[in-house]
C-alpha positions in Angstrom: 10.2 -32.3 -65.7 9.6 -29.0 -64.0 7.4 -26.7 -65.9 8.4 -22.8 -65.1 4.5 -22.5 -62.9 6.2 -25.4 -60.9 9.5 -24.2 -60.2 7.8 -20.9 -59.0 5.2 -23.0 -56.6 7.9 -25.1 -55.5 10.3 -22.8 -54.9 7.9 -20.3 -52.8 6.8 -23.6 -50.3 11.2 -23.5 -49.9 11.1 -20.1 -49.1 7.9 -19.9 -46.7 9.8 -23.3 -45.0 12.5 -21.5 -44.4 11.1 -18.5 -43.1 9.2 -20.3 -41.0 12.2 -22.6 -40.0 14.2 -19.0 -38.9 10.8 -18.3 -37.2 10.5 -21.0 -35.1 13.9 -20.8 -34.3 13.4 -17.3 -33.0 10.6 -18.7 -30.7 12.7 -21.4 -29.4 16.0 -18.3 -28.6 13.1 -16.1 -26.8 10.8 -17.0 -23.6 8.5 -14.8 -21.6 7.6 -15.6 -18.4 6.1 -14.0 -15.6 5.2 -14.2 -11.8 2.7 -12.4 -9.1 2.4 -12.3 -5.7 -1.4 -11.7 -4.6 -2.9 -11.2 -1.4 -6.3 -10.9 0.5 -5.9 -10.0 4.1 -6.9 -8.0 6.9 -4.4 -6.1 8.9 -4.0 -4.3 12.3 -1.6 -1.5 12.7 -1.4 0.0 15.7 1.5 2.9 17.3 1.4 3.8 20.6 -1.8 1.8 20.8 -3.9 3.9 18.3 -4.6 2.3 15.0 -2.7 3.2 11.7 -4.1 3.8 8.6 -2.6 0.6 6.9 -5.3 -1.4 9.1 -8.1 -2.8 7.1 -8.8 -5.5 4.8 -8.2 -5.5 0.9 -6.6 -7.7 -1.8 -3.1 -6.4 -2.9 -0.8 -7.6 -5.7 2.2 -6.8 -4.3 4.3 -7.2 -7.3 4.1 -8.7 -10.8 7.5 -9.4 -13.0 7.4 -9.9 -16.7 10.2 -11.3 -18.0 12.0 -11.9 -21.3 15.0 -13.8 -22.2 17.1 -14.4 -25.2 19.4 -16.4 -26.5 21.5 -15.8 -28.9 23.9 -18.3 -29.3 25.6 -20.8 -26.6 27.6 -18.1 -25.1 25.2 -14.7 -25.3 22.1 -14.1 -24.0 20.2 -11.3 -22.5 17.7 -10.9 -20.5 14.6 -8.1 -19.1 12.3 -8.0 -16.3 9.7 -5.6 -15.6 8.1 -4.7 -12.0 4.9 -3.7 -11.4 4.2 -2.5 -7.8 2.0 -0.1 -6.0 3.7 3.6 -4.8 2.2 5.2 -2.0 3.8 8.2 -2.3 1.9 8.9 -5.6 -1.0 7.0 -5.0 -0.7 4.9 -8.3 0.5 1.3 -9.9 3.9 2.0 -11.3 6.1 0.3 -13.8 9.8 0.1 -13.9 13.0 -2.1 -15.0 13.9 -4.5 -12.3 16.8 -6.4 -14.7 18.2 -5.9 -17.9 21.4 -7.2 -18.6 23.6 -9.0 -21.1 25.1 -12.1 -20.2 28.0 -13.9 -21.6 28.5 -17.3 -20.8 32.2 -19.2 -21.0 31.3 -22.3 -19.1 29.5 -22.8 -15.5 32.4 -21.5 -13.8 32.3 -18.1 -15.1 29.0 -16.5 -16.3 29.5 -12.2 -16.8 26.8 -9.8 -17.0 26.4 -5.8 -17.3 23.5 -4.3 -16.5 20.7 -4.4 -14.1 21.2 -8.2 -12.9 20.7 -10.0 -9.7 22.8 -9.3 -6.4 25.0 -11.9 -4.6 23.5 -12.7 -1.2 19.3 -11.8 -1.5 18.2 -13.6 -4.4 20.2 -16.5 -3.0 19.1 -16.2 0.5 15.2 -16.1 -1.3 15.9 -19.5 -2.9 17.4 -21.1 -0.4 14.7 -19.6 1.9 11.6 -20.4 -0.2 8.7 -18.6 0.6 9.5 -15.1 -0.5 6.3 -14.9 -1.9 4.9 -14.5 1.6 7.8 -12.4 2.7 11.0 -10.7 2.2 13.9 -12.2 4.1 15.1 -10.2 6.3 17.7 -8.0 5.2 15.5 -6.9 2.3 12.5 -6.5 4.8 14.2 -4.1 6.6 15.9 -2.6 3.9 19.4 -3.6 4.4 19.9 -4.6 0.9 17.7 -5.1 -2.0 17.7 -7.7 -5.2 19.4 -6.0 -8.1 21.3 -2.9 -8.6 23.1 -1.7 -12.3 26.8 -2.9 -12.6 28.7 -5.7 -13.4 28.4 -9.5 -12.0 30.5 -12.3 -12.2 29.1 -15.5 -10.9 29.5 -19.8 -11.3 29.2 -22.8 -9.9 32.8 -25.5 -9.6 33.2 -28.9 -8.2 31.4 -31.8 -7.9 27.6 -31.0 -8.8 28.3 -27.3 -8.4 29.5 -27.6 -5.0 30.9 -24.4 -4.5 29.2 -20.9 -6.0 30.4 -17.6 -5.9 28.6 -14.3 -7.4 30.6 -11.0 -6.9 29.0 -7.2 -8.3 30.7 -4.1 -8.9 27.3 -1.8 -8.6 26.1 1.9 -8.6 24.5 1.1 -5.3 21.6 3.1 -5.2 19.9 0.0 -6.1 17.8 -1.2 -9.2 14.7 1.6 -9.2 18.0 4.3 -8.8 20.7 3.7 -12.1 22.3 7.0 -10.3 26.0 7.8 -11.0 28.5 8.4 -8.4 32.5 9.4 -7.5 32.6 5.2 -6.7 31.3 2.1 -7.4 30.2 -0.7 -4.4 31.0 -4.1 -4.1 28.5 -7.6 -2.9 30.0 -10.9 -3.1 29.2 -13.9 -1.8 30.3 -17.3 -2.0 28.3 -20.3 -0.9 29.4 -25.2 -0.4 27.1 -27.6 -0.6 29.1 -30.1 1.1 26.4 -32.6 1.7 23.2 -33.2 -0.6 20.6 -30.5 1.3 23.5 -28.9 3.2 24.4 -25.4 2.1 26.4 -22.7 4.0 27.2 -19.0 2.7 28.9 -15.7 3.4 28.3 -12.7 1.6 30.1 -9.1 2.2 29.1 -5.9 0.7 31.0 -2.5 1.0 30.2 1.0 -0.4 28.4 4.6 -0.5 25.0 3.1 -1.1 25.1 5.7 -4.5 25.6 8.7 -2.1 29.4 9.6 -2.8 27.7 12.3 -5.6 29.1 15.7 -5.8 28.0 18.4 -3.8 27.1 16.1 -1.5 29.2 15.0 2.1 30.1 12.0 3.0 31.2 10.5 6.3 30.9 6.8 6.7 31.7 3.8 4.5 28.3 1.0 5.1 29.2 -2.5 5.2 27.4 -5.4 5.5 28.1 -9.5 6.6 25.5 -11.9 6.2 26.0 -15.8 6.9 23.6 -18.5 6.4 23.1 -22.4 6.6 20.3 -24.1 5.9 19.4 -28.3 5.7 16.7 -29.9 3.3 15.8 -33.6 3.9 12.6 -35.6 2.8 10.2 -32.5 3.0 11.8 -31.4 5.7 13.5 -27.7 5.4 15.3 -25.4 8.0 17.7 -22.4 7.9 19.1 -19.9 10.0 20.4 -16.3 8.3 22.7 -13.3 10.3 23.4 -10.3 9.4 25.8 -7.5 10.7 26.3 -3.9 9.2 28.0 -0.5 10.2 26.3 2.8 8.9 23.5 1.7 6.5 21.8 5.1 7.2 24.3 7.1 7.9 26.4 7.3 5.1 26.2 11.0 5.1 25.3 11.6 8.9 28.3 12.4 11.2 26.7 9.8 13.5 27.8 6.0 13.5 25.7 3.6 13.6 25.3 -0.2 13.9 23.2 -3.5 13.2 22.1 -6.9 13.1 19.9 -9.4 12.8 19.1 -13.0 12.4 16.1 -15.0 10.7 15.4 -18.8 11.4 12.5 -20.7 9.2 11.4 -24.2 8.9 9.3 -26.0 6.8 7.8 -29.3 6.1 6.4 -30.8 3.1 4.3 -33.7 4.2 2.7 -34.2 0.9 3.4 -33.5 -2.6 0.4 -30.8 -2.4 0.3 -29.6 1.7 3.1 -28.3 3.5 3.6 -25.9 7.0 5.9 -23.2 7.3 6.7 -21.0 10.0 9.5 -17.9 10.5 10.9 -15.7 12.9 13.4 -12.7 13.0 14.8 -10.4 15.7 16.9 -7.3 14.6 18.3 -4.4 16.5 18.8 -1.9 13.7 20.4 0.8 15.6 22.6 -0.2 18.1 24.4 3.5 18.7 21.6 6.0 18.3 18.4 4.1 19.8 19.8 0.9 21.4 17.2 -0.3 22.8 15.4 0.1 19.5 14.4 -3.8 18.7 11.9 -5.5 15.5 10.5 -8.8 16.4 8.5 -10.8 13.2 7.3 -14.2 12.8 4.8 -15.7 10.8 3.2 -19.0 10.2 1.1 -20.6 7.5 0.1 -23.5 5.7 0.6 -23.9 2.2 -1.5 -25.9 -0.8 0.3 -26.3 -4.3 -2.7 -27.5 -6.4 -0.9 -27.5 -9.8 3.0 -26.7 -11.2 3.7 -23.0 -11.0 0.5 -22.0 -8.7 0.9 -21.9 -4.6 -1.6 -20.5 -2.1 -1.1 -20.2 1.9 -3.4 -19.2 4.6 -0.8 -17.0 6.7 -0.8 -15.1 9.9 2.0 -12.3 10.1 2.8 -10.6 13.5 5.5 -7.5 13.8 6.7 -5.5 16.9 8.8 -2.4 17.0 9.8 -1.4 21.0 12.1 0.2 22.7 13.0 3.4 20.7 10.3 6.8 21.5 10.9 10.4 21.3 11.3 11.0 17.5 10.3 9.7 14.4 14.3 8.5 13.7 14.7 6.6 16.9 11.0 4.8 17.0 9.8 3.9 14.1 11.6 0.9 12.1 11.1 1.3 7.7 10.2 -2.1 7.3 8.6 -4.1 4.0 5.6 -3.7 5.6 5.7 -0.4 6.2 6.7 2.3 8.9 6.3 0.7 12.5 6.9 1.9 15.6 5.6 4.8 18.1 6.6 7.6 20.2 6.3 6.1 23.2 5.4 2.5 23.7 5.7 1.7 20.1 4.3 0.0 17.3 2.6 -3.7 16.0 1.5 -5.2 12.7 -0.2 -7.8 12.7 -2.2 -9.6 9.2 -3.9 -12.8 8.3 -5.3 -13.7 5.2 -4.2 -15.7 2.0 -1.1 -15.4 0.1 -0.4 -16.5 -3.7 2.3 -16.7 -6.2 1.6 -17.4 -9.3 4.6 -18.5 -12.6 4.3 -19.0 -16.1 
């Protein structure tokens, strides 16, 4: 029999049990995670054969996410990301909110979310890609799109394995650092087969004001944007091709027209579980009306070592050439991811080597 000292013992154990059954069930509904990009390198800027000030060498972490997600039942989730990234313009580390959004999930065809969340075409182009961690692909490099905006997203995967995927946003489109309002709303979409095991083929669209329709302000073009890419993975062995077309990206409120395009091809091969090669090259005329002759040229190559899960290091060279454009700033010089390249008259070249890491936990 119980004595009344007993029942008290025994019944705070239950209730310290329990409390720490609803705790470990909290730890189980939230995860953190987190990933960097690090960098020692030297670089060589040049325009119109002087040298820039970006050339020298340094170590660089060119961004760091934190990230954390919850679950709070099968259907509802949410989740947050932060950025951390170096500003030039005000000479310091800042932090902002790259995604926050809740999520509601009614099977793998149809997942929703509202907030900050992931765009159609670049986060997909990244995966399929691979090696963002040593660069942007190329319609984020030359800042033809970007990663996340604020808006809605539908997205999901039907068929046979998840064959088919789609992902379409309704957005402010000023883009993730920007949760501007304005008199519309702009649309990505993208929808992706997989028709053979490695084989994948997309298209993605986007249409809109780019957050510019705000009042007071003018505006006299619509930008658009149509990407297409296929890529093949077989034993190690990876390749892929991406295009991309648009019409007035930076002349939304310019009574100038403009055009663009672009394509990137990569390849990669994994020739053990730890080594691999990699190599990239892009070509893009970014402003076919105004400085048509204007043209960016990139590659890069590298060898990569992944000594553990989560952790990969490359030994890359970068090279970069903006030519053809001269006379002002607007018709030389190309806004890249690594940064403002081009000249006056025989225009501009970046060229980097040095080691590249991405870190995951």
């Amino acid at each position: 029999m119980f004595t009344k000292k007993a029942l008290t013992i025994s019944c705070a154990v239950a209730c310290l049990a329990a409390g720490a059954g609803r705790a470990a069930l909290a730890d189980e509904a939230t995860t953190i995670s987190g990933k960097t990009f690090l960098d020692i390198s030297n670089i060589d800027g040049t325009s119109d054969g002087n040298k820039t000030a970006a050339s020298g060498t340094g170590f660089d972490a060119k961004r760091l996410y934190i990230g954390v997600d919850h679950k709070f039942d099968d259907n509802w989730s949410m989740q947050a990301v932060t950025d951390f990234n170096y500003i030039s313009s005000i000479g310091q580390t800042d932090v902002y909110i790259k995604k926050l959004f809740v999520q509601y999930k009614a099977s793998d065809a149809f997942v929703a979310r509202a907030g900050s969340a992931d765009l159609p075409w670049v986060p997909f182009a990244e995966d399929v890609y691979g090696y963002r961690w040593v660069e942007n692909v190329i319609i984020d490099r030359l800042k033809f799109g970007t990663s996340a905006d604020w808006g809605l997203n539908a997205n999901g995967k039907m068929g046979s394995n998840g064959m088919f995927t789609y992902s379409a946003s309704v957005i402010n489109g000023a883009g993730y650092k920007n949760p501007s309002r304005s008199k519309s709303m702009d649309f990505e979409g993208r929808v992706s087969i997989t028709p053979l095991p490695g084989l994948t083929g997309a298209i993605g669209y986007y249409t809109g004001k780019l957050g510019k329709d705000i009042e007071g302000a003018t505006t006299f073009h619509t930008a658009d944007r149509f990407d297409v890419l296929l890529a093949y993975a077989v034993a190690g062995f990876h390749v892929g091709a991406e295009y991309f077309t648009a019409n007035d990206w930076a002349n939304v409120t310019t009574v100038v027209s403009d055009k663009a395009d672009g394509y990137s091809i990569w390849a990669s091969y994994d020739f053990t579980k730890m080594w691999s090669v990699f190599a990239r090259a892009d070509s893009a005329k970014p402003k076919k009306n105004t400085a048509p002759d204007l043209k960016d040229e990139y590659f890069n190559v590298g060898m990569a070592m992944h000594p553990r899960k989560n952790v990969d290091v490359a030994l890359v060279y970068k090279d970069e050439k903006v030519s053809g454009g001269g006379g002002t700033a607007a018709t030389g010089f190309i806004n890249t991811s690594n940064g403002n390249i081009g000249g006056l008259v025989s225009g501009g070249k970046y060229q980097e080597i040095g080691v590249w890491a991405q870190i995951k936990f």
